[in-house]
Kinemage of the C-alpha trace (Angstrom):
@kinemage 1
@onewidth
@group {chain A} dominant
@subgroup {mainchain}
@vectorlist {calphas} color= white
{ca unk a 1} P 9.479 -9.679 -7.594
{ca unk a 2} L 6.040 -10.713 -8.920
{ca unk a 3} L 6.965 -13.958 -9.532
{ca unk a 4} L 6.802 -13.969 -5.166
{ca unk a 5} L 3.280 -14.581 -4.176
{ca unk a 6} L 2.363 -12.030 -1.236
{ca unk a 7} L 2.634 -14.514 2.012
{ca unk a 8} L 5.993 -15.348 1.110
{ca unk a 9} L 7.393 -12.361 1.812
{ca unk a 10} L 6.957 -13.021 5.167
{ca unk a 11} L 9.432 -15.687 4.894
{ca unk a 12} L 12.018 -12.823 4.188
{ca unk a 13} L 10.764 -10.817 7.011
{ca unk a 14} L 13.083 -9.793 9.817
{ca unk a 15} L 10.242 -9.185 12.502
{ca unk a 16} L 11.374 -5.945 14.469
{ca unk a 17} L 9.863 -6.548 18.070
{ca unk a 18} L 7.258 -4.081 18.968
{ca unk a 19} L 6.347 -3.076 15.339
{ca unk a 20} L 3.085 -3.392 13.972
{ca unk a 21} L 2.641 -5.375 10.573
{ca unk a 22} L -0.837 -4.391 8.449
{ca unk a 23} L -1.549 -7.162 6.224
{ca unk a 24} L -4.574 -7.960 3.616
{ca unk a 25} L -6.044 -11.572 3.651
{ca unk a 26} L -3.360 -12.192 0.866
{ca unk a 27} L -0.968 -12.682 3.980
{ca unk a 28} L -3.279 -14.749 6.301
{ca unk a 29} L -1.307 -18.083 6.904
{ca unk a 30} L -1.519 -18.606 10.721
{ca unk a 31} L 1.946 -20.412 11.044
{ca unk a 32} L 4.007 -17.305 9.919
{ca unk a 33} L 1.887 -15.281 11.613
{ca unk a 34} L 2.827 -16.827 14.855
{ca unk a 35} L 6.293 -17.087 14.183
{ca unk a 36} L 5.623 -12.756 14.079
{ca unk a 37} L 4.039 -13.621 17.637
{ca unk a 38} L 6.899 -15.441 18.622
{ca unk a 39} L 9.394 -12.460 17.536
{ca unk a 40} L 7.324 -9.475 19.858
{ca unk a 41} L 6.125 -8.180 16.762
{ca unk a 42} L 2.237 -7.367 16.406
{ca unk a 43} L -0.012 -7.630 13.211
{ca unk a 44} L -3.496 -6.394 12.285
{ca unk a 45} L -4.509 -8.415 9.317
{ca unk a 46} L -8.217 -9.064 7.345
{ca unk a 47} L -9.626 -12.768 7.923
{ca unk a 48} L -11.184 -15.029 5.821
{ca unk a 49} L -14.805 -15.888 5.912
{ca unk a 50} L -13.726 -19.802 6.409
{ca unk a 51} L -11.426 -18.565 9.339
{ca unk a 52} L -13.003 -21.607 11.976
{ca unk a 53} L -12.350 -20.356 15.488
{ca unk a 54} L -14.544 -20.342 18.956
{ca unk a 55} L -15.080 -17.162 20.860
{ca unk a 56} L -13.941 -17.022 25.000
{ca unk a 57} L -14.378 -13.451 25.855
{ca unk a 58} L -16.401 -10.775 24.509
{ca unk a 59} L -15.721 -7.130 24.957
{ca unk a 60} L -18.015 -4.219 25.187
{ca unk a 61} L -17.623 -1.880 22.142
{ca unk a 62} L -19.000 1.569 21.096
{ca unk a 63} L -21.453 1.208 18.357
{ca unk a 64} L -21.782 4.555 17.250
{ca unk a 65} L -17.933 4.419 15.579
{ca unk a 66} L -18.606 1.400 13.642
{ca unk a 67} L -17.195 -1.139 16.125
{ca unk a 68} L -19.409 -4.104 15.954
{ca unk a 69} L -17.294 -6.279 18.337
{ca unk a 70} L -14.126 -7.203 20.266
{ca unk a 71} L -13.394 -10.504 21.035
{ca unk a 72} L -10.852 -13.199 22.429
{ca unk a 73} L -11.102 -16.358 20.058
{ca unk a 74} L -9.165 -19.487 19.827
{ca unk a 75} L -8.787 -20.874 16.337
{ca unk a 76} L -10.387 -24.185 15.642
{ca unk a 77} L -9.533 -25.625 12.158
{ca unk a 78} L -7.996 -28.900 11.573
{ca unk a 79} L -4.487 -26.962 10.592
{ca unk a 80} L -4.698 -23.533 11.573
{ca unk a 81} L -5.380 -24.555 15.947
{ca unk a 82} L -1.902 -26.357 15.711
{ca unk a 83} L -0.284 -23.381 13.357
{ca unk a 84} L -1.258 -20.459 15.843
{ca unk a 85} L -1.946 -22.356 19.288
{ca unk a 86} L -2.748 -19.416 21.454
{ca unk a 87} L -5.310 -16.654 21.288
{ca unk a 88} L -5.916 -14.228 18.866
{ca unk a 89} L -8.564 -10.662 19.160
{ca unk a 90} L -11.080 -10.550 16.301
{ca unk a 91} L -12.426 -6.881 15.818
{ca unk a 92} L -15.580 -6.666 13.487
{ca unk a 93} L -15.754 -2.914 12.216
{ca unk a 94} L -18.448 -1.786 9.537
{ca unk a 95} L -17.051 1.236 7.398
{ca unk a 96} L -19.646 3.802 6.362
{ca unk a 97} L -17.668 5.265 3.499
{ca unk a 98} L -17.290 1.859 1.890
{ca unk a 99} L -20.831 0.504 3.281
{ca unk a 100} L -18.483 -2.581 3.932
{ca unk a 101} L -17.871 -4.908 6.740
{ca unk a 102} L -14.471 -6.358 8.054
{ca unk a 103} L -13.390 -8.499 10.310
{ca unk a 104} L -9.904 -8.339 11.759
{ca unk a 105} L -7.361 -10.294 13.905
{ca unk a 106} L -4.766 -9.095 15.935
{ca unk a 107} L -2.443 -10.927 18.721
{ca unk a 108} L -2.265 -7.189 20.154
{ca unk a 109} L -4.840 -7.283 22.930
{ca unk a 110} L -3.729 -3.930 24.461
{ca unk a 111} L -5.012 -1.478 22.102
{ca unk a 112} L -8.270 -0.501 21.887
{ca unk a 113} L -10.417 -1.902 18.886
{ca unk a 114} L -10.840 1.534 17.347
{ca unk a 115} L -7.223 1.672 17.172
{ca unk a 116} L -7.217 -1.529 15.458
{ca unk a 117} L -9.398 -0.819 13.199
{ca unk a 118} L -7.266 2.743 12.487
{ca unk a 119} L -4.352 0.969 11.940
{ca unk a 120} L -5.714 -1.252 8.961
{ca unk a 121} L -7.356 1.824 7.751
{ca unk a 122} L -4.154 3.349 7.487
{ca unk a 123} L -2.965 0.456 5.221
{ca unk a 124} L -5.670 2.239 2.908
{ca unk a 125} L -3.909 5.567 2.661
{ca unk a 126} L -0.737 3.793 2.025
{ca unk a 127} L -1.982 2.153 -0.734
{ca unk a 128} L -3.691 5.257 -2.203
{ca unk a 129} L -0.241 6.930 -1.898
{ca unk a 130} L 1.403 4.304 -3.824
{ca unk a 131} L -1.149 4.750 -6.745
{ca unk a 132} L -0.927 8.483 -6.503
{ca unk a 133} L 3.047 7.538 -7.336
{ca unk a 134} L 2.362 4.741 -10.191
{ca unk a 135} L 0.075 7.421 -11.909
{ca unk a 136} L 1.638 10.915 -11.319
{ca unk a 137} L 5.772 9.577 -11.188
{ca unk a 138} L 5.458 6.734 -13.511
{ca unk a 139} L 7.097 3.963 -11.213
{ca unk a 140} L 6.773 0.410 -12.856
{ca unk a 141} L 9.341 -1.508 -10.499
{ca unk a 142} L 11.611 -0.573 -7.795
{ca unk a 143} L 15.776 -0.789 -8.612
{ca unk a 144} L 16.450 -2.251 -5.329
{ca unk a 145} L 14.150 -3.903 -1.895
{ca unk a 146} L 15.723 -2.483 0.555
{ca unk a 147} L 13.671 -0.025 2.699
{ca unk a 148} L 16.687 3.281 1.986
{ca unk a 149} L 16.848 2.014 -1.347
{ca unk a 150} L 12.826 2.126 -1.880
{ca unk a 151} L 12.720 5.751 -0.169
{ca unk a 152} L 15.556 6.834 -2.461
{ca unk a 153} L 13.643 6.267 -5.415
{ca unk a 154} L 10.579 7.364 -3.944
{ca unk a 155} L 12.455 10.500 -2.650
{ca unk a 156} L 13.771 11.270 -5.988
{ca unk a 157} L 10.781 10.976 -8.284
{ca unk a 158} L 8.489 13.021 -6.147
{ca unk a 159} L 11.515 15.781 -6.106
{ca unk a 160} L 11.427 15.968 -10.099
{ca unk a 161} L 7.725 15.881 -9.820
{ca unk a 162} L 7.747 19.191 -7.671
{ca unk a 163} L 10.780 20.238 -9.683
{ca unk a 164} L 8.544 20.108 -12.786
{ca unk a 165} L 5.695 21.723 -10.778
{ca unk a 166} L 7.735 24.421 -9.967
{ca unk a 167} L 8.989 24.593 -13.145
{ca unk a 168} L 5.715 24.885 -14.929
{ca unk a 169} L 4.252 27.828 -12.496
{ca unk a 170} L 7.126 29.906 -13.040
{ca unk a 171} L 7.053 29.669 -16.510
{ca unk a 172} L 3.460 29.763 -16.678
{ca unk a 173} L 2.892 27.060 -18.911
{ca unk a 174} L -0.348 25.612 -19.705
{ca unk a 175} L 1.115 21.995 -20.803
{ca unk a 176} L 0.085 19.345 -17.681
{ca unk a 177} L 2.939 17.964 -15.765
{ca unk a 178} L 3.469 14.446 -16.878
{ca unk a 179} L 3.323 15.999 -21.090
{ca unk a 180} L 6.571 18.030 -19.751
{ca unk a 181} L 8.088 15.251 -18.183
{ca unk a 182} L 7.724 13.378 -21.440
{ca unk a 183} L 9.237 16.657 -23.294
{ca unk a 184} L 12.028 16.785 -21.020
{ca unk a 185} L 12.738 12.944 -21.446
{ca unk a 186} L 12.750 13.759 -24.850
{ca unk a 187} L 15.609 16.609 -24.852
{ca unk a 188} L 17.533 16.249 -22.199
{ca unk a 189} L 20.673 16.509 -24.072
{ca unk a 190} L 19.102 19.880 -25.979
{ca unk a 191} L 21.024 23.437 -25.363
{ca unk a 192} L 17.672 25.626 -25.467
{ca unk a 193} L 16.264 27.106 -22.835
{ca unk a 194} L 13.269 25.967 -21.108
{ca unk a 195} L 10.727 27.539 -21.585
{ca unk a 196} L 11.342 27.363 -25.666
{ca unk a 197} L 11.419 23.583 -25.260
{ca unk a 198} L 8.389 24.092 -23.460
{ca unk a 199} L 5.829 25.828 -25.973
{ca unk a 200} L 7.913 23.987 -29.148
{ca unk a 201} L 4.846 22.236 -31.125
{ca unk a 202} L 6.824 19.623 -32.023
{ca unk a 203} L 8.081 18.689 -28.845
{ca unk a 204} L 4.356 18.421 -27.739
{ca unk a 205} L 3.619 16.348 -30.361
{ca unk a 206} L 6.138 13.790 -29.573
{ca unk a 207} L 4.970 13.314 -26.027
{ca unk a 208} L 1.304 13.026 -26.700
{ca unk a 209} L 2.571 10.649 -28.776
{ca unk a 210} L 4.703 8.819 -26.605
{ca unk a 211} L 2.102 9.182 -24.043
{ca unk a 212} L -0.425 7.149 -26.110
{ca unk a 213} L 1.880 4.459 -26.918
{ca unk a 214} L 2.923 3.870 -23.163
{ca unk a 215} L -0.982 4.405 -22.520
{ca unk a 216} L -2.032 1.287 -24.913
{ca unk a 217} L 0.951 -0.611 -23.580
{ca unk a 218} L -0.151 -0.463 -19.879
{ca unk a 219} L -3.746 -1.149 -21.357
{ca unk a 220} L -2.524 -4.166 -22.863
{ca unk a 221} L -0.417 -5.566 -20.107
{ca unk a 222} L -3.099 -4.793 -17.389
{ca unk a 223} L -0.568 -2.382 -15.212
């Protein structure tokens, strides 16, 4: 729902105990983070710049990985001391790939940092795959929330994109994947064989055509 701003979904949340939850600074609000805290679940998310705390411990890190420290800190700000009342690890990691800094916080203190720093580096590949999906499988929205309905979806678009794939080798034609998608959209009710529909000029035309208008549409929206 985009009409949900990020940090409520948490409010929907069933916490399963023992899970790890990787969150950008869109989801920093210390209160439902504890209530994760309170559930056994564990979270690695990005903090703020403004993020007031004090450190009490500091823990020897390795350099050389792009670990720039690991520390026990108790938060400090007028609101945020009462919303999370206990302590919380703050990992500082620089990335070379990105030349960027981060700072993380964690209630997992049993992990080492590098591992911490993994984890919210996996929330990268994640994302990557998801815009691997909105530009190769064309999905805008998802029919349902639920986690089996989400995988269905998922499940079933990248099957027709292999499908296609397949298609397209053993046929050998020279048409890109997501032009015979749109030709297939386009006669999926027609009784000619494939690889006719395939090299038909016409059919081409149409989704090039089609292609451009969904193109200036997504232009125009922003998605």
């Amino acid at each position: 729902d985009g009409k949900l701003h990020d940090v409520n979904v948490l409010d929907i949340l069933l916490p399963e105990p023992g899970a790890f939850y990787i969150m950008d600074r869109g989801y920093l609000d210390f209160k439902r983070l504890f209530t994760l805290t309170q559930s056994g679940a564990f979270f690695v998310i990005r903090a703020k710049r403004n993020t007031r705390h004090q450190r009490r411990y500091s823990h020897a890190v390795d350099p050389s990985h792009g670990l720039r420290c690991d520390q026990t800190i108790m938060l400090t700000g007028a609101t945020t001391q009462d919303a999370y009342p206990q302590p919380l690890r703050r990992v500082k990691y620089y990335d070379r790939t990105t030349d960027k800094t981060f700072n993380f916080l964690t209630n997992n203190f049993a992990i080492p940092a590098q591992t911490v720093a993994d984890l919210y580096r996996s929330r990268w590949q994640v994302e990557l795959f998801f815009k691997w999906i909105k530009q190769h499988l064309r999905i805008k929205s998802f029919f349902g929330t639920a986690e089996n309905a989400v995988k269905s979806q998922i499940w079933i678009a990248i099957s027709v994109y292999v499908l296609v794939a397949i298609i397209k080798k053993r046929l050998n034609v020279k048409t890109d994947l997501y032009t015979i998608l749109q030709i297939l959209s386009l006669t999926l009710f027609e009784k000619m064989p494939l690889n006719q529909i395939l090299t038909d000029r016409s059919y081409n035309d149409k989704a090039c055509a089609m292609r451009n208008q969904l193109n200036l549409f997504d232009n125009l929206t922003g998605q």
